[in-house]
TORFINU-894102 format. One record per atom (N, C-alpha, C, O): x, y, z. Coordinates in steps of 0.05 Angstrom, whole numbers, plus 32768, in hexadecimal, padded with zeros to 4 digits. Layout:
<atoms>
XYZ...
</atoms>
This chain:
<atoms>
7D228114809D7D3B811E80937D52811680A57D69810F809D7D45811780C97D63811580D97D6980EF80C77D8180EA80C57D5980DC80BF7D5B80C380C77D6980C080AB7D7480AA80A77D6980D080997D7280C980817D9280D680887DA780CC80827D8E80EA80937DB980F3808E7DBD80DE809D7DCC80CF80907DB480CF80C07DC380C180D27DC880A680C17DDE809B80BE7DB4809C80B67DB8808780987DD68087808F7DE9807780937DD5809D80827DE880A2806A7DFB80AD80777E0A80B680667E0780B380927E1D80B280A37E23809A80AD7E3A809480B37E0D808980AF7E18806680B97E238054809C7E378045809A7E0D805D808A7E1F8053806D7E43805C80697E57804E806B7E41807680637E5B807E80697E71807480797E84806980707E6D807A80917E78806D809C7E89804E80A17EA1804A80A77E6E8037809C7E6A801680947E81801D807F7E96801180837E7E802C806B7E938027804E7EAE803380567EC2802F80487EAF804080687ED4804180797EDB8039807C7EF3803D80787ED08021808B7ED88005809E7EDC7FEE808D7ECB7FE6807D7EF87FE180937F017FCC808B7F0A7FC1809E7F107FCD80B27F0C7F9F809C7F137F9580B17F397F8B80B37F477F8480A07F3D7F8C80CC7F547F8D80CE7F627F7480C17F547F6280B77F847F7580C17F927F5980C57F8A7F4780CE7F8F7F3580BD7F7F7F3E80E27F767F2B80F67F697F1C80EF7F647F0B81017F5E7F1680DA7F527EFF80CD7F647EEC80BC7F5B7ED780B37F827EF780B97F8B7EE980A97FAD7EDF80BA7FC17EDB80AD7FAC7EDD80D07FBC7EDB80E57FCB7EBF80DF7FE37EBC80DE7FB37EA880DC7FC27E9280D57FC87E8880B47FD07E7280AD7FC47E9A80A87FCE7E9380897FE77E8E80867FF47E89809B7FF27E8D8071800C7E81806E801A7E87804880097E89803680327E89804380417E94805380427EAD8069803C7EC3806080487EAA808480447EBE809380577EDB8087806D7ED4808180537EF38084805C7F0F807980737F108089806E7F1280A180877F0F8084809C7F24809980AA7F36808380BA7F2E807280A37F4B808680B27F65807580D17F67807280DF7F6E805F80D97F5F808B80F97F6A807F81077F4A807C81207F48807C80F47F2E807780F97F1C806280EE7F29804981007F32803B80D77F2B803E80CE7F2B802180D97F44801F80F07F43801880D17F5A802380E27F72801381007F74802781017F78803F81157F6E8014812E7F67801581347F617FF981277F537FE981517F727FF381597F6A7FDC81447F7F7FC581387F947FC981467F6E7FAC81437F7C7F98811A7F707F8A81127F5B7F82810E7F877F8D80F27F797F8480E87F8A7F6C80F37F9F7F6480D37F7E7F6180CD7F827F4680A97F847F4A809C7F737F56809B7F9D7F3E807F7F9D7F41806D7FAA7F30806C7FC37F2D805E7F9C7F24804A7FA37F1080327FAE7F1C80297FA27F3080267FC27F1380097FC77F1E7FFA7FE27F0880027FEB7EF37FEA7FE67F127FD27FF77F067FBF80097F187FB27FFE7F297FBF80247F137FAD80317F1F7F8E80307F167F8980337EFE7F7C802D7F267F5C802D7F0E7F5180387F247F5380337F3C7F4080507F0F7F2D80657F1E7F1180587F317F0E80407F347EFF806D7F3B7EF3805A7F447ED9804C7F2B7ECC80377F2D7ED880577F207ECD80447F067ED8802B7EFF7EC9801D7EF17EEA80227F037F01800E7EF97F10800C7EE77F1C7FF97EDC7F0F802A7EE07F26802B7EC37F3E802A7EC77F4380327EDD7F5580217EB77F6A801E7EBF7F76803D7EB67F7580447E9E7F7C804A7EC57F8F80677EB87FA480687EB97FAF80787EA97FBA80567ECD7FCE80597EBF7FE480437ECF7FE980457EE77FEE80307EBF7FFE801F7EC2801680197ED18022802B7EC4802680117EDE804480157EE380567FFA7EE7804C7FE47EE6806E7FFE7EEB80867FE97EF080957FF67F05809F800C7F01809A7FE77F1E80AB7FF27F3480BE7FDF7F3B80B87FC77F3D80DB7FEB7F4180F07FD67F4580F67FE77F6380F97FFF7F6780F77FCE7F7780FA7FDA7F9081187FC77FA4811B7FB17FAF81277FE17FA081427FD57FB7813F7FD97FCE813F7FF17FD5813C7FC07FE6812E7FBF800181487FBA800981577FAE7FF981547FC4802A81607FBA803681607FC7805481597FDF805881697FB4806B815B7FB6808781777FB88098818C7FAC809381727FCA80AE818A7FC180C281767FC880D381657FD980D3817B7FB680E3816D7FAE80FD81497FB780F681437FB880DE813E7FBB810181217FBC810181177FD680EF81007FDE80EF81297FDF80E281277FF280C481287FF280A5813C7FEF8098811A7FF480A0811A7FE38083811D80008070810E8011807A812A800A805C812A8016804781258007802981347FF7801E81048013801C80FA800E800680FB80237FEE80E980327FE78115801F7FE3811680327FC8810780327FBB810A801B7FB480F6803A7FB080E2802F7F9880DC80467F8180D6805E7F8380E080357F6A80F0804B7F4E80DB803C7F3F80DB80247F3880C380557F3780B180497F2880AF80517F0780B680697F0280A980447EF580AB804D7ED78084804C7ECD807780387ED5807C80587EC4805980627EC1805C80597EAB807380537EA2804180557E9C803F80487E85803C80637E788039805E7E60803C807C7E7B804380957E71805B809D7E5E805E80AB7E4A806B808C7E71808980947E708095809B7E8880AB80927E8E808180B07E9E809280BE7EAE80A180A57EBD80A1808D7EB880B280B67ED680BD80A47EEA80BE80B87F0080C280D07EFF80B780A47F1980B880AE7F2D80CA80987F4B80D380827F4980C980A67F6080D380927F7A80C7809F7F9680BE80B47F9F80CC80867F9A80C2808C7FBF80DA807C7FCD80E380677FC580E080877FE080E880767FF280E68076801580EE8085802780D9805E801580CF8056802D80E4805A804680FB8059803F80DF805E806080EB8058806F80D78045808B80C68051809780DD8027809280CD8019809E80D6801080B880EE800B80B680CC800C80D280D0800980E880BA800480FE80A78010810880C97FE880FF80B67FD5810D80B17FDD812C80C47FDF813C809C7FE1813380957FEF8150809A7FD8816780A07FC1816080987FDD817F80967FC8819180867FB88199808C7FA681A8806B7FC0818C804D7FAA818B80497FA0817280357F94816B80627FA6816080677F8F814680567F9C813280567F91811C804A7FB08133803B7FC7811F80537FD3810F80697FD3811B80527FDD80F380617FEB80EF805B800480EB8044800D80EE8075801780E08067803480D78077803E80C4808C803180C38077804E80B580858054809980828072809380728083809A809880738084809E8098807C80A9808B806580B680768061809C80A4805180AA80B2803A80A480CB802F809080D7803980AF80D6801C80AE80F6801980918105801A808881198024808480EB8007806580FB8000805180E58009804180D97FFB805680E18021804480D3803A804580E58051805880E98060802F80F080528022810A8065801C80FB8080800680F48086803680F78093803780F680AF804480D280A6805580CB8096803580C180BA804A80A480B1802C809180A78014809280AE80388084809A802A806A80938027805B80AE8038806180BE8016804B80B58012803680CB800A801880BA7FFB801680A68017800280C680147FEE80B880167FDB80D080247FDF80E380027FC180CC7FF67FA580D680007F9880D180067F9F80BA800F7F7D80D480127F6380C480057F5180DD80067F5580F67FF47F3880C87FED7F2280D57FE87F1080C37FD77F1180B180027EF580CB7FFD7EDD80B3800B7EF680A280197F0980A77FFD7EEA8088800E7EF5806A7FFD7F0E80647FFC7F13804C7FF27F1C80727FE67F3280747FF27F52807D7FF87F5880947FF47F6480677FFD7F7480737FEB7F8D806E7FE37F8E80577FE47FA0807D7FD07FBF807A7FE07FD080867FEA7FD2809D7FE27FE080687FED800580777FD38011806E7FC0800B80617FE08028807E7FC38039807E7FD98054807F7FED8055808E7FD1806B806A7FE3808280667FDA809480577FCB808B80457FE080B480587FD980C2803D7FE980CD80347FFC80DA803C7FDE80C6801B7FF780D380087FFC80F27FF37FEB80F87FE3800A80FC7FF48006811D7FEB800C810B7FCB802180FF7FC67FF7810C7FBC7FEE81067FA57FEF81147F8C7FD881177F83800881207F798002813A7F657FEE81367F587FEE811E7F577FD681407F487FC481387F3E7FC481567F297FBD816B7F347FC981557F177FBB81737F027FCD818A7F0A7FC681A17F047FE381877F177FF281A07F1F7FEE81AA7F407FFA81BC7F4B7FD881987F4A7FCE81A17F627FD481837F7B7FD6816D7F707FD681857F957FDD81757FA07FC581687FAE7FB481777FB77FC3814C7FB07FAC814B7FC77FAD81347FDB7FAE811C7FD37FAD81397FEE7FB2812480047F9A810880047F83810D800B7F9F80F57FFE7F8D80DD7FF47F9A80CC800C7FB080CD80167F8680BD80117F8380AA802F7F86808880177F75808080087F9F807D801C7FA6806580197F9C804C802F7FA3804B80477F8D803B80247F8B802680317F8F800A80237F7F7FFE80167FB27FFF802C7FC27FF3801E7FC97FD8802C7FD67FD480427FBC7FC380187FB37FA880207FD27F9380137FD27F927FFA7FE17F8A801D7FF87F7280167FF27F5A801E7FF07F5480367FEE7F4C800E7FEC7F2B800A80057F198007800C7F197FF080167F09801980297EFB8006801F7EDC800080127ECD801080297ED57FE680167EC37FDC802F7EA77FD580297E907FCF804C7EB37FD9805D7E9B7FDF807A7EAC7FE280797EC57FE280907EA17FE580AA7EAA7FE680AD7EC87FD480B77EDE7FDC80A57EC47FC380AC7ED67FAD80997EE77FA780A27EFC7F9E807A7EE67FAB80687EF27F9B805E7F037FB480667EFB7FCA804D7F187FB280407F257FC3802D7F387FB380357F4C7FA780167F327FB380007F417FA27FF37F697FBD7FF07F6D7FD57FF37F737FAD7FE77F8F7FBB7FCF7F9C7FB57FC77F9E7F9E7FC37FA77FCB7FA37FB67FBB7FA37FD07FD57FA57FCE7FED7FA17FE47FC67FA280017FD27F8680087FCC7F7B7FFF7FB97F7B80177FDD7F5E80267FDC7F63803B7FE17F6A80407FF87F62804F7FCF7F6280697FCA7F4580777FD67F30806C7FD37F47808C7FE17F2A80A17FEE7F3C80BB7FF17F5580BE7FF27F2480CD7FF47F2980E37FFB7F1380F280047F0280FB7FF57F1280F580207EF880FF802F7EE680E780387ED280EC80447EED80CD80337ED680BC80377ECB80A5801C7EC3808E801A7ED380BF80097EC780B87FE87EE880A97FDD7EFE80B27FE17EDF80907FD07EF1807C7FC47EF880847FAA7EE9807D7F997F1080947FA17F1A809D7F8C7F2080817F757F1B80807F5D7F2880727F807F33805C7F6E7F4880427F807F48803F7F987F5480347F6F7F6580237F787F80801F7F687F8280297F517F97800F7F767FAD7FFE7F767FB27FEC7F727FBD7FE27F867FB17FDE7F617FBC7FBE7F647FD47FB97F517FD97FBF7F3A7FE27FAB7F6480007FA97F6680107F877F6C800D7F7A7F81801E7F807F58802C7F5D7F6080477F627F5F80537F6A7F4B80527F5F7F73806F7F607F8080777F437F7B806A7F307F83808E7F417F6E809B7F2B7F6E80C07F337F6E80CC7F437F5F80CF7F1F7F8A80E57F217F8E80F77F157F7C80F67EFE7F74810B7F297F73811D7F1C7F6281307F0A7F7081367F0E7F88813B7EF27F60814C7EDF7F6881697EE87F6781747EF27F5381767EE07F8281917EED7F8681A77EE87F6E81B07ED17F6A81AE7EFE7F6081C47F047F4981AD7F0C7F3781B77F1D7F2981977F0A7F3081807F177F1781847F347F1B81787F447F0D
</atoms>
């Protein structure tokens, strides 16, 4: 019995672990945040449970802008429901080049990596779900894939157990669009 829970605490565990930024250090284009989010961006994505169903759709238009090592991310989302909702980010680049992030219904700060065109936050988010709130552990993967495009994949858990996913394509609008 002890060899089957210590098992199934090393499984558990193994499925927490992802590996860092650091593998993708020399890719290219290299990420710099307060180049790509700047200005005015545009982003399609989909939530899917952990089954892979898609439940529910969205469109996000996001107004980025930075003074000095602070970046503010408006982000005004429209659901394939109808509803609408926003967040807005507040970002700030640390002195070991890590970042960290606040917004209203992010429970303490986001922490975020960049390496190469790689970027990982890691954050939880107070989540409305059925009238009831629940704090869900974000693990939020950024790719940029050229000037304009930047693809996203969020891993949703709660306790350990993988609720579902995020996937998200950011593309920057061209100045006067």
């Amino acid at each position: 019995m002890k060899k089957t829970i210590a098992m199934l605490a090393c499984l558990c565990l193994g499925a927490c672990a992802s590996p860092g930024v650091e593998p993708y250090r020399s890719e290219q284009p290299a990420l710099e945040l307060p180049r790509y989010f700047n200005g005015t961006l545009d982003g399609w994505g989909m939530f899917q449970d952990r089954s892979g169903v898609v439940k529910k759709r969205f469109h996000v238009v996001i107004e980025a802008r930075w003074q000095g090592e602070v970046g503010t991310l408006d982000e005004h989302f429209r659901w394939s429901d109808g509803s609408t909702s926003r967040r807005v980010w507040t970002l700030s680049r640390q002195p070991d080049g890590s970042w960290r992030g606040r917004a209203d219904d992010v429970v303490g700060e986001a922490l975020g990596e960049v390496a190469g065109n790689a970027l990982r936050w890691r954050y939880v988010l107070a989540l409305p779900v059925d009238g009831r709130v629940w704090e869900v552990d974000f693990d939020d993967w950024m790719f940029l894939i050229d000037e304009r495009t930047l693809l996203n994949r969020s891993f949703m858990s709660k306790w350990g157990f993988r609720l579902g996913e995020v996937s998200l394509s950011f593309t920057r609008r061209e100045a006067g669009q």
